[in-house]
PDB file of N, CA, C and O in Angstrom:
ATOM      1  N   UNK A   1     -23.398-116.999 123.677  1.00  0.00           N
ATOM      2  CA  UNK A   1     -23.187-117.748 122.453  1.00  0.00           C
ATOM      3  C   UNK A   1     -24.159-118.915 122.410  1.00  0.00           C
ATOM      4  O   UNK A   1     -24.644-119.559 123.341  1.00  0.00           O
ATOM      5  N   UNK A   2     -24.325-119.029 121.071  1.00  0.00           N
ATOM      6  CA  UNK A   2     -25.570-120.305 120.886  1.00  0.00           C
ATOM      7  C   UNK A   2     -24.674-121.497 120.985  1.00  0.00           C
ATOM      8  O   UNK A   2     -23.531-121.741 120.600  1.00  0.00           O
ATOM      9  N   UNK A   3     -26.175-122.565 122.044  1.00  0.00           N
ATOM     10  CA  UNK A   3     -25.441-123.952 122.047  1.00  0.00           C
ATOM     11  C   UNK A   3     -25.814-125.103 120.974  1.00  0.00           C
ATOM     12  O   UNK A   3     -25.466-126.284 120.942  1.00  0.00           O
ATOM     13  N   UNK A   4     -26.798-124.214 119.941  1.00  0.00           N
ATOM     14  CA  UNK A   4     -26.874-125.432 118.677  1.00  0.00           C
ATOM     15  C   UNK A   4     -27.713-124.480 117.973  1.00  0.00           C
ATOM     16  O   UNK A   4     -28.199-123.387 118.267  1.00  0.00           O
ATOM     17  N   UNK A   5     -27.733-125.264 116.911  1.00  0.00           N
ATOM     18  CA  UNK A   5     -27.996-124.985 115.135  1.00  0.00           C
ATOM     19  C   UNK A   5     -29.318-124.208 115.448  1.00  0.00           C
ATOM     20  O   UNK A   5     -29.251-123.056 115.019  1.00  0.00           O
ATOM     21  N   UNK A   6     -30.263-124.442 115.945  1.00  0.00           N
ATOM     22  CA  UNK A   6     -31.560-123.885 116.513  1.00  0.00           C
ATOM     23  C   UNK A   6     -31.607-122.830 117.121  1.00  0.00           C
ATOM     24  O   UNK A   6     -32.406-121.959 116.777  1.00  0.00           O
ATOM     25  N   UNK A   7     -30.917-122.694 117.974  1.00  0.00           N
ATOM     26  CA  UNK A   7     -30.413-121.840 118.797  1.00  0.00           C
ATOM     27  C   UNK A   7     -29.766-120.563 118.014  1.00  0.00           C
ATOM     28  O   UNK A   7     -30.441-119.541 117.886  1.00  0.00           O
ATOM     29  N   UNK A   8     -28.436-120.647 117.493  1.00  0.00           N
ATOM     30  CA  UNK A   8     -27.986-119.813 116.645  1.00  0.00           C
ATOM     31  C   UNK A   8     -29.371-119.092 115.442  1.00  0.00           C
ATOM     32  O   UNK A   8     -29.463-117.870 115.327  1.00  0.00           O
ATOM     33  N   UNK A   9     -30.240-119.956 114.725  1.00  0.00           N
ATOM     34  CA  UNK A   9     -31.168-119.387 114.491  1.00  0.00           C
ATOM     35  C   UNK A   9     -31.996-118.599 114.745  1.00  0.00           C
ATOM     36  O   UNK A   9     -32.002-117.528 114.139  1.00  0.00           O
ATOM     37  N   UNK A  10     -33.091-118.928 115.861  1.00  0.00           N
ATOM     38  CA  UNK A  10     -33.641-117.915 116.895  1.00  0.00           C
ATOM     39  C   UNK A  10     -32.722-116.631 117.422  1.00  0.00           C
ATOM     40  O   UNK A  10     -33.160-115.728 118.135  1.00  0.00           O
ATOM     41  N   UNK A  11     -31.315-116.736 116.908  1.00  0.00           N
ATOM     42  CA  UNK A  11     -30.734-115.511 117.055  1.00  0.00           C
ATOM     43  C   UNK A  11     -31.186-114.145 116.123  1.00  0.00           C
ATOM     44  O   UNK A  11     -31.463-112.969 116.359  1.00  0.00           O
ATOM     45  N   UNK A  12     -31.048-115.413 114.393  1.00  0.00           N
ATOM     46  CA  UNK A  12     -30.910-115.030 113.985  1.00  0.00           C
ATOM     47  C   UNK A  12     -32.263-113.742 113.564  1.00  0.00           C
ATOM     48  O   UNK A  12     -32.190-112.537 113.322  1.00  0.00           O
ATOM     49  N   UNK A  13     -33.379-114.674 113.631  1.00  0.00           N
ATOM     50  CA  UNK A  13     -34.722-114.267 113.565  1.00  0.00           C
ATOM     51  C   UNK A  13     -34.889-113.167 114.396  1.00  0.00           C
ATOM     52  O   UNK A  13     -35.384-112.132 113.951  1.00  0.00           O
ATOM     53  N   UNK A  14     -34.395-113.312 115.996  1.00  0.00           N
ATOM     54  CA  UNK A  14     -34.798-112.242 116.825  1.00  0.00           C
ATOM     55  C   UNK A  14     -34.232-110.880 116.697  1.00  0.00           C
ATOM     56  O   UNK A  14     -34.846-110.009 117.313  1.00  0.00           O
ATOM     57  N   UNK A  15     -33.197-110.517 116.032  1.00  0.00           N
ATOM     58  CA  UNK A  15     -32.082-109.665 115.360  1.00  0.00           C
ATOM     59  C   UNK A  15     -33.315-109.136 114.474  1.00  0.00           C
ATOM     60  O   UNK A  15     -33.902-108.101 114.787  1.00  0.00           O
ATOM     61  N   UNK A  16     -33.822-110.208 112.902  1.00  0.00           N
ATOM     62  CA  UNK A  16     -34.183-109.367 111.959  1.00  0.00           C
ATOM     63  C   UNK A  16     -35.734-109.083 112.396  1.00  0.00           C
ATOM     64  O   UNK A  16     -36.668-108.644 111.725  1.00  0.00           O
ATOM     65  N   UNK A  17     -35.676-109.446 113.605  1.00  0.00           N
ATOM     66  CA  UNK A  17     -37.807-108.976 113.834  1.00  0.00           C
ATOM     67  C   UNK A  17     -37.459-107.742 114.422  1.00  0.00           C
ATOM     68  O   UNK A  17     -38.161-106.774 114.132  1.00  0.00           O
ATOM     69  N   UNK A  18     -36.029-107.517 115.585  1.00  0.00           N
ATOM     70  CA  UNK A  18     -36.425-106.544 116.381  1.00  0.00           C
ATOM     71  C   UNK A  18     -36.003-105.284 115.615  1.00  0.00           C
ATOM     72  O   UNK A  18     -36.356-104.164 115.984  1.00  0.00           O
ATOM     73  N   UNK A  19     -34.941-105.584 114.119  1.00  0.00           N
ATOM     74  CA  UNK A  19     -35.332-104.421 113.483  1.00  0.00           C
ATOM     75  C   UNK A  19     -36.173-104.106 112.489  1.00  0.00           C
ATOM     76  O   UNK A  19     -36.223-103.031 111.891  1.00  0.00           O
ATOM     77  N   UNK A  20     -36.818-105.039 112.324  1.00  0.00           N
ATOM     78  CA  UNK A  20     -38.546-104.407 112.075  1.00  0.00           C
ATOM     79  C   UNK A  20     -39.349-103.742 112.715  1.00  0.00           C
ATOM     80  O   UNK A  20     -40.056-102.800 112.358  1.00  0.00           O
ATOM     81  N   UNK A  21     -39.232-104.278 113.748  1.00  0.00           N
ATOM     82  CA  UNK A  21     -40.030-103.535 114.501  1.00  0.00           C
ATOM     83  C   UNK A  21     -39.251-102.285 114.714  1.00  0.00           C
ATOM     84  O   UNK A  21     -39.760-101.377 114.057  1.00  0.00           O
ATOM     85  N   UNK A  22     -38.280-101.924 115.339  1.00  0.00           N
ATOM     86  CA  UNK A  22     -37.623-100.642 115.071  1.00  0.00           C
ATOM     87  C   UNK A  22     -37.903 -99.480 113.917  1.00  0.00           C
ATOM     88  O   UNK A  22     -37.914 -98.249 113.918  1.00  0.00           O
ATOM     89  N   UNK A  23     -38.140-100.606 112.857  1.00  0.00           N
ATOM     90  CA  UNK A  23     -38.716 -99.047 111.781  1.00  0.00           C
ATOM     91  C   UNK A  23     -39.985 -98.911 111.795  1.00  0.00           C
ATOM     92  O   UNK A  23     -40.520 -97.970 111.210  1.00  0.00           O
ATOM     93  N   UNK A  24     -40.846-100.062 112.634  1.00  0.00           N
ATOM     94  CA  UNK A  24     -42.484 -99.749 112.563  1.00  0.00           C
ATOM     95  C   UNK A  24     -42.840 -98.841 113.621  1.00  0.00           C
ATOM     96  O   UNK A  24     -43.945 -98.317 113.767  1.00  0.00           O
ATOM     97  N   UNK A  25     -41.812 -98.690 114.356  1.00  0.00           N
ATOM     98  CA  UNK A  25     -41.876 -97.925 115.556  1.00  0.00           C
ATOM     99  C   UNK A  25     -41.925 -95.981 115.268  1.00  0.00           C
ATOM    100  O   UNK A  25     -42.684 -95.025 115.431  1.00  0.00           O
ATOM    101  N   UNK A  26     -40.440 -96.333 114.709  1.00  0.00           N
ATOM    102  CA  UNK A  26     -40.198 -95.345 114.245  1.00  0.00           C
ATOM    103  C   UNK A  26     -40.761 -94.307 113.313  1.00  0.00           C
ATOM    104  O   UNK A  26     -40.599 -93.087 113.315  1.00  0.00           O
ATOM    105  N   UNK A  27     -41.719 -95.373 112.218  1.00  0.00           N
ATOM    106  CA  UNK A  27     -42.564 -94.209 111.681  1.00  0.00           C
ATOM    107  C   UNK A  27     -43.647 -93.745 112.077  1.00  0.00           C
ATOM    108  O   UNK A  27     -44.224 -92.723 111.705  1.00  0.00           O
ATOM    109  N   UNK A  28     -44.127 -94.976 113.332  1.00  0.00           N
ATOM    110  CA  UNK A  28     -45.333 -94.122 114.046  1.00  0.00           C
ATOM    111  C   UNK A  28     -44.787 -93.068 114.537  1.00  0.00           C
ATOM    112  O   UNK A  28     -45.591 -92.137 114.561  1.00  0.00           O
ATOM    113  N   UNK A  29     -43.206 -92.662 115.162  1.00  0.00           N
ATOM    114  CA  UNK A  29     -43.239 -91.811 116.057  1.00  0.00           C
ATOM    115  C   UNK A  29     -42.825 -90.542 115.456  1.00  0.00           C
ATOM    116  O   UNK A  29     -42.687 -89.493 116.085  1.00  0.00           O
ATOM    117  N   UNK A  30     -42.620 -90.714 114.090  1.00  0.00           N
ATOM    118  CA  UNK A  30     -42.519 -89.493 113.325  1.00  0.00           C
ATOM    119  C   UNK A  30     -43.196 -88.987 112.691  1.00  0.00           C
ATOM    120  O   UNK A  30     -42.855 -87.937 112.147  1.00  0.00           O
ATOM    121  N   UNK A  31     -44.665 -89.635 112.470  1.00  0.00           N
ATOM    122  CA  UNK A  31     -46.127 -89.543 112.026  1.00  0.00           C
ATOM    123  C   UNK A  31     -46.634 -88.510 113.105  1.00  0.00           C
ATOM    124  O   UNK A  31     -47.259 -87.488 112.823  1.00  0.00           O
ATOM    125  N   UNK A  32     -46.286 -88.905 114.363  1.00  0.00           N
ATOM    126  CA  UNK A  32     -46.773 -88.338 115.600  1.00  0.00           C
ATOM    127  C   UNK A  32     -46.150 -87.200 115.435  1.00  0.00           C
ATOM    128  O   UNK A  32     -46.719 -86.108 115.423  1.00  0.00           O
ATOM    129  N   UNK A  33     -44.919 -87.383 115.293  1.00  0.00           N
ATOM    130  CA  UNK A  33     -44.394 -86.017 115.617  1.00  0.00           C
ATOM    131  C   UNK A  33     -44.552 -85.064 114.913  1.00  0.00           C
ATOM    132  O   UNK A  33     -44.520 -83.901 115.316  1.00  0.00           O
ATOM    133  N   UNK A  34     -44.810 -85.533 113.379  1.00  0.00           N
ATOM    134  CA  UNK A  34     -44.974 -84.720 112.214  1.00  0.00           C
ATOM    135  C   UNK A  34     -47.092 -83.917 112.453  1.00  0.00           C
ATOM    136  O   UNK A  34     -47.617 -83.040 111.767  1.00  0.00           O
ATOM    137  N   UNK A  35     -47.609 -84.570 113.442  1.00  0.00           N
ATOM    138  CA  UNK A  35     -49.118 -84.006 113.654  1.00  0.00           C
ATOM    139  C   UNK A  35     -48.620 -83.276 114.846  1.00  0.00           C
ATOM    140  O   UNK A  35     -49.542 -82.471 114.986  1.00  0.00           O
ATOM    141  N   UNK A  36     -48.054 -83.103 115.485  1.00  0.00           N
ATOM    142  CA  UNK A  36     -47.833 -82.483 116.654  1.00  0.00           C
ATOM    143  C   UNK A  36     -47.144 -81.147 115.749  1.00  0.00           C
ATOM    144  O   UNK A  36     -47.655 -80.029 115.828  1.00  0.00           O
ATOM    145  N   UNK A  37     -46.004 -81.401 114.944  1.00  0.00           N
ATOM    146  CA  UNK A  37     -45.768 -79.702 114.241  1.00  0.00           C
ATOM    147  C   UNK A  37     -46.982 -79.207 113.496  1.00  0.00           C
ATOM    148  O   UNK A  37     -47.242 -78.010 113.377  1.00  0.00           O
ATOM    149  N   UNK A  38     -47.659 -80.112 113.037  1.00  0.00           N
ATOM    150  CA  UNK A  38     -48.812 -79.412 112.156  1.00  0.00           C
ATOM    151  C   UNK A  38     -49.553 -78.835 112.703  1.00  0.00           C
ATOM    152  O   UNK A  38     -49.906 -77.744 112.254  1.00  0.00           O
ATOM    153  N   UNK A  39     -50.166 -79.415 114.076  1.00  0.00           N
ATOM    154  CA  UNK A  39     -50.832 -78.280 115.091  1.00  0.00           C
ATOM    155  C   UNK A  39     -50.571 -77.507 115.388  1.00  0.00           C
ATOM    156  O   UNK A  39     -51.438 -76.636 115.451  1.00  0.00           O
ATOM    157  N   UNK A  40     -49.539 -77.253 115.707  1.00  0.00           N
ATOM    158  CA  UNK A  40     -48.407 -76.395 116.323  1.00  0.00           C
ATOM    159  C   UNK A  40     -48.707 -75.232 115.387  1.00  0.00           C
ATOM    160  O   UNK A  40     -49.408 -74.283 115.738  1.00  0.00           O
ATOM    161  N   UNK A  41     -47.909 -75.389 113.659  1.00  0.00           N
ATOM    162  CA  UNK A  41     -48.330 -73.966 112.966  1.00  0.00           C
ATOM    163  C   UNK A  41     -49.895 -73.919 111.959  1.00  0.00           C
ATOM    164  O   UNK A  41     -50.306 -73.178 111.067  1.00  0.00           O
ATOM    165  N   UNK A  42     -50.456 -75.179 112.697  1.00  0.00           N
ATOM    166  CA  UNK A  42     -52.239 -74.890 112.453  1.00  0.00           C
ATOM    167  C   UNK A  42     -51.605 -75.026 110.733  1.00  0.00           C
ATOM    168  O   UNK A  42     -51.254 -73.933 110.289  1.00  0.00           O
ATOM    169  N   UNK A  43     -51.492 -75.793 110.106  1.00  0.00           N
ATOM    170  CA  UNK A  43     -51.574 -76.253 108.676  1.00  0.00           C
ATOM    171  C   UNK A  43     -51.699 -77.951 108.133  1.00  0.00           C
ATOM    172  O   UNK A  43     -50.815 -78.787 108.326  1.00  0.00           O
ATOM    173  N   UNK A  44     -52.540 -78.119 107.677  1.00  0.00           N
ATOM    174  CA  UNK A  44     -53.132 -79.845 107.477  1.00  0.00           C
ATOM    175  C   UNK A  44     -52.868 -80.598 108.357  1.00  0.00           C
ATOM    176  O   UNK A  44     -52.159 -81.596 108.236  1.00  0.00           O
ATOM    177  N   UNK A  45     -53.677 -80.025 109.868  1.00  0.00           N
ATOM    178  CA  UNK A  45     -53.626 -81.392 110.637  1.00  0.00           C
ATOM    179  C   UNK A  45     -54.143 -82.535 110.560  1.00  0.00           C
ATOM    180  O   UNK A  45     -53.625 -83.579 110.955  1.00  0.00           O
ATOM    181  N   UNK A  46     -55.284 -82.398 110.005  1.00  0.00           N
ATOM    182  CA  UNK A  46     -55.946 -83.478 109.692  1.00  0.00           C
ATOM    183  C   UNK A  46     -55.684 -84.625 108.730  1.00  0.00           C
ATOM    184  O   UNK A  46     -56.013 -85.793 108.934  1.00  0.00           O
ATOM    185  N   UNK A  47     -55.233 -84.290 107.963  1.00  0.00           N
ATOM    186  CA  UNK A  47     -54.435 -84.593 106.937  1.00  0.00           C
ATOM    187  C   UNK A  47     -52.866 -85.275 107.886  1.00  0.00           C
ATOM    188  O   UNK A  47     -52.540 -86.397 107.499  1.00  0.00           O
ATOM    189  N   UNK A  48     -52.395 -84.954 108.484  1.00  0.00           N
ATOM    190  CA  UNK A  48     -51.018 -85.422 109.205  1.00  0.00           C
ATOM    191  C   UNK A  48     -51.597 -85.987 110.436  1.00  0.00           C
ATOM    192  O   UNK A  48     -50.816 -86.034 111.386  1.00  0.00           O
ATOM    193  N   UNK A  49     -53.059 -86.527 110.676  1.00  0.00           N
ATOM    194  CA  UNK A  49     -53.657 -86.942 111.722  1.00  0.00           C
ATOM    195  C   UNK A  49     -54.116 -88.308 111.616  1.00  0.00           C
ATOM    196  O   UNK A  49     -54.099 -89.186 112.479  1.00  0.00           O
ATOM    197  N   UNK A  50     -54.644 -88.362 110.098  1.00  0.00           N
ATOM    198  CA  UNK A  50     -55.111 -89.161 109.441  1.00  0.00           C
ATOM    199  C   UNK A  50     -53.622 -90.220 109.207  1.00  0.00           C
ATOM    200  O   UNK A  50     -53.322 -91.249 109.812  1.00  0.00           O
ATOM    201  N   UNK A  51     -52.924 -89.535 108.154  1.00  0.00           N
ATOM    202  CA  UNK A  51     -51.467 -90.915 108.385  1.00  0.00           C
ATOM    203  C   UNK A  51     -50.567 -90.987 109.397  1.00  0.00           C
ATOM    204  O   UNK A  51     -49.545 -91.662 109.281  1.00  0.00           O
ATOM    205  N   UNK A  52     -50.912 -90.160 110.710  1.00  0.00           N
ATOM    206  CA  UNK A  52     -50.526 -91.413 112.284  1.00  0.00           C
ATOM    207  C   UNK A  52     -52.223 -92.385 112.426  1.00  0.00           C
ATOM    208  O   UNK A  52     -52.187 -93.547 112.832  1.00  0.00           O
ATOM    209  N   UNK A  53     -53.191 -91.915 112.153  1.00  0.00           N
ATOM    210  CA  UNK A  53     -53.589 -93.018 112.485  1.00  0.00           C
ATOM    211  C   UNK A  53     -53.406 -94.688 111.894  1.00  0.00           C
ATOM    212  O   UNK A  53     -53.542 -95.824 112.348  1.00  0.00           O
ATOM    213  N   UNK A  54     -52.894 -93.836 110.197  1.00  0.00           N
ATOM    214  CA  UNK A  54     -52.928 -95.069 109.597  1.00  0.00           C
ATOM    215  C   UNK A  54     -51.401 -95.844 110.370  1.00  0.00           C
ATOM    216  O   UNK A  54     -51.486 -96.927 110.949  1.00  0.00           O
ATOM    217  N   UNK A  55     -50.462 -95.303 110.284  1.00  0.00           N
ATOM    218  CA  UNK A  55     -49.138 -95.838 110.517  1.00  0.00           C
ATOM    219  C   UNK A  55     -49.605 -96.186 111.863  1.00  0.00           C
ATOM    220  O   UNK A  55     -49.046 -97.278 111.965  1.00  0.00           O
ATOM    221  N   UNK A  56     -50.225 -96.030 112.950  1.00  0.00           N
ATOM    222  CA  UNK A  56     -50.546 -96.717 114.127  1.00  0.00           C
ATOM    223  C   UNK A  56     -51.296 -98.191 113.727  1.00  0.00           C
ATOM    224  O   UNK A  56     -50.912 -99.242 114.240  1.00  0.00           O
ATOM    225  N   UNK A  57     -52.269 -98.145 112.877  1.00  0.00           N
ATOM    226  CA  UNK A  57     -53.055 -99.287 112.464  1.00  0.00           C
ATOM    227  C   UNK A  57     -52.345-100.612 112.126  1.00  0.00           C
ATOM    228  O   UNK A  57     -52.442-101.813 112.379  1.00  0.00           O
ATOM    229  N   UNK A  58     -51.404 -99.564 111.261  1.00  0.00           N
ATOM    230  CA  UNK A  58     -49.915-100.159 110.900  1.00  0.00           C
ATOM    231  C   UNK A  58     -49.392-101.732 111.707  1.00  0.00           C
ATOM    232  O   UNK A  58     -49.471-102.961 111.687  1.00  0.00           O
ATOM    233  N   UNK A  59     -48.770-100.418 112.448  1.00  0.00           N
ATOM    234  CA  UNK A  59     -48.272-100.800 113.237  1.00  0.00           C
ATOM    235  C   UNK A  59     -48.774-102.509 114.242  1.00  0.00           C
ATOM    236  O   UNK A  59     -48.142-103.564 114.277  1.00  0.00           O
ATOM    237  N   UNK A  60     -50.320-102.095 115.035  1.00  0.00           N
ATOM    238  CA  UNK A  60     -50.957-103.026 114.851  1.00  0.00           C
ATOM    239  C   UNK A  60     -50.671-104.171 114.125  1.00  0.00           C
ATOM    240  O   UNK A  60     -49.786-104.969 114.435  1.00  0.00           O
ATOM    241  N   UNK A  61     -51.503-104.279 113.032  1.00  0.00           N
ATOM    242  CA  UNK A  61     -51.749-105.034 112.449  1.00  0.00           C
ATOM    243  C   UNK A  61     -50.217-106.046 112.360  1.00  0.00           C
ATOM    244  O   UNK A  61     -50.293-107.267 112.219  1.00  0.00           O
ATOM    245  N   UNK A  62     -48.809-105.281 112.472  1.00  0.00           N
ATOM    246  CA  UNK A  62     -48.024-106.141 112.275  1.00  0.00           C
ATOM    247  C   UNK A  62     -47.271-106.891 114.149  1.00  0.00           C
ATOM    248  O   UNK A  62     -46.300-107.595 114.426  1.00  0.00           O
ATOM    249  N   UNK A  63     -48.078-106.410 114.761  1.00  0.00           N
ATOM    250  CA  UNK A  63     -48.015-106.954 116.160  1.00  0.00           C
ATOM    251  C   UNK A  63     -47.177-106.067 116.999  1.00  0.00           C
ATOM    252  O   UNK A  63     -47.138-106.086 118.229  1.00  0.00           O
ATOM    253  N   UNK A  64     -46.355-105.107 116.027  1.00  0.00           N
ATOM    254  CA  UNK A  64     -45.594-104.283 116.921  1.00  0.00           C
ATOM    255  C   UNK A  64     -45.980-103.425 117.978  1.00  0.00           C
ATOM    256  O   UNK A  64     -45.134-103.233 118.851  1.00  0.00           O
ATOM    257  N   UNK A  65     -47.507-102.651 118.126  1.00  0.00           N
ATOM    258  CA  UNK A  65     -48.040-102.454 118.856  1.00  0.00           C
ATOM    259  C   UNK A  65     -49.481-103.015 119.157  1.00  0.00           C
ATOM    260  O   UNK A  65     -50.275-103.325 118.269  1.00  0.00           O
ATOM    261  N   UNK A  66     -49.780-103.131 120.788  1.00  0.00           N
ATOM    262  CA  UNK A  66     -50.956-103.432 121.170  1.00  0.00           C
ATOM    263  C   UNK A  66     -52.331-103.105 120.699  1.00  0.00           C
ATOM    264  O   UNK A  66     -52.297-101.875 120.664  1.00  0.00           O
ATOM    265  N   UNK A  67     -53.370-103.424 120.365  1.00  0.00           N
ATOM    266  CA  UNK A  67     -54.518-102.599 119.866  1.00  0.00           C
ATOM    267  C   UNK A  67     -55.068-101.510 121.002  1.00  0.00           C
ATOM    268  O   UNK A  67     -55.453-100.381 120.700  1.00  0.00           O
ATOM    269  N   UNK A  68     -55.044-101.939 122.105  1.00  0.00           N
ATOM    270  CA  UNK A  68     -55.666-101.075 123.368  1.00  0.00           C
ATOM    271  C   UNK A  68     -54.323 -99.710 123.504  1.00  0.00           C
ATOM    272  O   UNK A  68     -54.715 -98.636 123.960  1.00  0.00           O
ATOM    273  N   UNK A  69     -53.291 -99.792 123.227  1.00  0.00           N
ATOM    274  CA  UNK A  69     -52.201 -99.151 123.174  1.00  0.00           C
ATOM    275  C   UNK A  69     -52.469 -97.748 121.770  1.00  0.00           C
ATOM    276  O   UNK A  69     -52.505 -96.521 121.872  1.00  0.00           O
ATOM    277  N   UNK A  70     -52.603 -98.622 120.629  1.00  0.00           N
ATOM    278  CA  UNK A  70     -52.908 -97.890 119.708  1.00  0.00           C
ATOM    279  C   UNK A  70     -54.636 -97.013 119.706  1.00  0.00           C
ATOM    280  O   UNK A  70     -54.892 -95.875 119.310  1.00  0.00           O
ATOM    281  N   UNK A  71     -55.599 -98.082 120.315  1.00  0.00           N
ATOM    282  CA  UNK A  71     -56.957 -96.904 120.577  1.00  0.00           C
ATOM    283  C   UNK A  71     -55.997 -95.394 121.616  1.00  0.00           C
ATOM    284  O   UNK A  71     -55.869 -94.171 121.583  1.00  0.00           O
ATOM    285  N   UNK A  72     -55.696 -96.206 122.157  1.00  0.00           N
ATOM    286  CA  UNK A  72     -55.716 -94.584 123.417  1.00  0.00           C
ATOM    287  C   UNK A  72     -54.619 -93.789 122.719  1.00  0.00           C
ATOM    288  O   UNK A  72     -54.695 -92.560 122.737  1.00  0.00           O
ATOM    289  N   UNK A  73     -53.422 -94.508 121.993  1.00  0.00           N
ATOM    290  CA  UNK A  73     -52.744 -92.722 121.266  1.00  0.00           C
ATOM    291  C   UNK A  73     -53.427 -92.286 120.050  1.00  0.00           C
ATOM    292  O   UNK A  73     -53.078 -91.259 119.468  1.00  0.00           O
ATOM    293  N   UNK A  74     -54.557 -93.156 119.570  1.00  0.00           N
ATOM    294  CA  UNK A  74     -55.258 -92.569 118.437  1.00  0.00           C
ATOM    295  C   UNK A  74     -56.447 -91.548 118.927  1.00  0.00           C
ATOM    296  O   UNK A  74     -56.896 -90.542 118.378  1.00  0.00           O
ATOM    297  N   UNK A  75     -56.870 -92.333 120.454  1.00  0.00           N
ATOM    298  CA  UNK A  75     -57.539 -91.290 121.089  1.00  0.00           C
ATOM    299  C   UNK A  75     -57.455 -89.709 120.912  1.00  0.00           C
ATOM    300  O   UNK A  75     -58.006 -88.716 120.436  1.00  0.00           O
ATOM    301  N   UNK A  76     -56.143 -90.293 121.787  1.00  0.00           N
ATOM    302  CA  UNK A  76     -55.365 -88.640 122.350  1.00  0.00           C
ATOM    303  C   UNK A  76     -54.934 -87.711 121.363  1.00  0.00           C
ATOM    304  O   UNK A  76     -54.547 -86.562 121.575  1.00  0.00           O
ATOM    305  N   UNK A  77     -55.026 -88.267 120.313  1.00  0.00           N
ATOM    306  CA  UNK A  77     -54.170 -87.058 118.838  1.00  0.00           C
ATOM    307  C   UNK A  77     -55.662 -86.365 118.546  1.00  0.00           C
ATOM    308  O   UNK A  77     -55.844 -85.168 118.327  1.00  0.00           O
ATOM    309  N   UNK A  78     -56.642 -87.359 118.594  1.00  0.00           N
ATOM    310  CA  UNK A  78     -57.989 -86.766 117.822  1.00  0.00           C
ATOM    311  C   UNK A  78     -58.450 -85.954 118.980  1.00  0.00           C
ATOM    312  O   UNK A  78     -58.869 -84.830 118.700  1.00  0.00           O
ATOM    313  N   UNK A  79     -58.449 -86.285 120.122  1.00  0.00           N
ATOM    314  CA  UNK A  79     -58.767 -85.168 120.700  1.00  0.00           C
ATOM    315  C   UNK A  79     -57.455 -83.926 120.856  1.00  0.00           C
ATOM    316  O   UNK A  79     -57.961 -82.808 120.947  1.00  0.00           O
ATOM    317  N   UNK A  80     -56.560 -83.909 120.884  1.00  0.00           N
ATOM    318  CA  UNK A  80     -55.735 -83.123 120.639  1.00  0.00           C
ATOM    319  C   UNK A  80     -56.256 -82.331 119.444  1.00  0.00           C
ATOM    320  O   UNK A  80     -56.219 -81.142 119.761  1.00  0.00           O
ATOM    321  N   UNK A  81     -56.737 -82.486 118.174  1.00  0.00           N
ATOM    322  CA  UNK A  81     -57.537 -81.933 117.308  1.00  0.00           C
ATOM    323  C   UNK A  81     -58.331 -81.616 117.323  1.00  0.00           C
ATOM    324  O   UNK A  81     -58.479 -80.730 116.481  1.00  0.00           O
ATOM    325  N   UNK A  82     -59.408 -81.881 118.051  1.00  0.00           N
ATOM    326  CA  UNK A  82     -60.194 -81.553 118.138  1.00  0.00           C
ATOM    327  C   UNK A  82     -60.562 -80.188 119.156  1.00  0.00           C
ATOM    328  O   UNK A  82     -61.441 -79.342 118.996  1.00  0.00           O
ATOM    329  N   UNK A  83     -59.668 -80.302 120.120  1.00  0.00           N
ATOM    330  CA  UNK A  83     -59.789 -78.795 121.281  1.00  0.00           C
ATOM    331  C   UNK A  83     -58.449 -78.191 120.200  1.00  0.00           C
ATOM    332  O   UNK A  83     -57.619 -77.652 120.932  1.00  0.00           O
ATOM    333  N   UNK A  84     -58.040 -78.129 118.830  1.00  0.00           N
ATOM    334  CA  UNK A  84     -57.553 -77.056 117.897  1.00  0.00           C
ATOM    335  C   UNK A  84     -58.543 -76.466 117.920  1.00  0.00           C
ATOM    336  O   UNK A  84     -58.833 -75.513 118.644  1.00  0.00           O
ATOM    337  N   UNK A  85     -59.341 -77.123 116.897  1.00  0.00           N
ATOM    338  CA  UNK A  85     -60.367 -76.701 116.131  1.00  0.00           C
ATOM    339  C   UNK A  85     -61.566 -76.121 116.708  1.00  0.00           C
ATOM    340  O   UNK A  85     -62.257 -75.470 115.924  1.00  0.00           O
ATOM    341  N   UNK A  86     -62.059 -76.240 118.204  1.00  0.00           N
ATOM    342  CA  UNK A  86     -62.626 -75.632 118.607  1.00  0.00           C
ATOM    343  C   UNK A  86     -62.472 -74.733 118.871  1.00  0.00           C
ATOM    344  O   UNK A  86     -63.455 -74.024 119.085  1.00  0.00           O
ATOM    345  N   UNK A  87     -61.331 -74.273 119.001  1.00  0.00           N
ATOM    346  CA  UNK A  87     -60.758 -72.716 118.923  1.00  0.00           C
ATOM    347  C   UNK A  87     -61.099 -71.847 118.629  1.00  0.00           C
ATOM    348  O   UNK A  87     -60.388 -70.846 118.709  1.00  0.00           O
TER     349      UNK A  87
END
């Protein structure tokens, strides 16, 4: 329990950031997941590759994820696409 007016605040704030961040999370990870089925039955990956990268950028930009965090899973999807397509 908070021991003053300040206190009770910083509650309050840390509550409505961490569910922000919870949904910024969340749509990266369904962006992801939604390019991972598209590979899967080989139909507009690129296209479902393109908005995880954006929703990662996203993400970024609003601090919820790291930039060095977001290069390497933006890495890994494009090359994940890329050994498709060489196929």
């Amino acid at each position: 329990m908070a021991n003053s007016r300040s206190a009770e605040k910083r509650i309050k704030i840390a509550a409505k950031r961490s569910q922000r961040n919870r949904h910024v999370k969340s749509t990266v990870r369904s962006a992801v997941r939604g390019f991972h089925r598209a590979v899967e039955n080989g139909d507009n990956a690129e296209q479902q590759l393109r908005l995880a990268i954006c929703r990662i950028d996203r993400a970024v930009s609003k601090g919820v994820m790291h930039r060095n965090t977001a290069a390497r899973k933006k890495s890994r999807l494009t090359k994940q696409l890329n050994k498709v397509a060489a196929q």
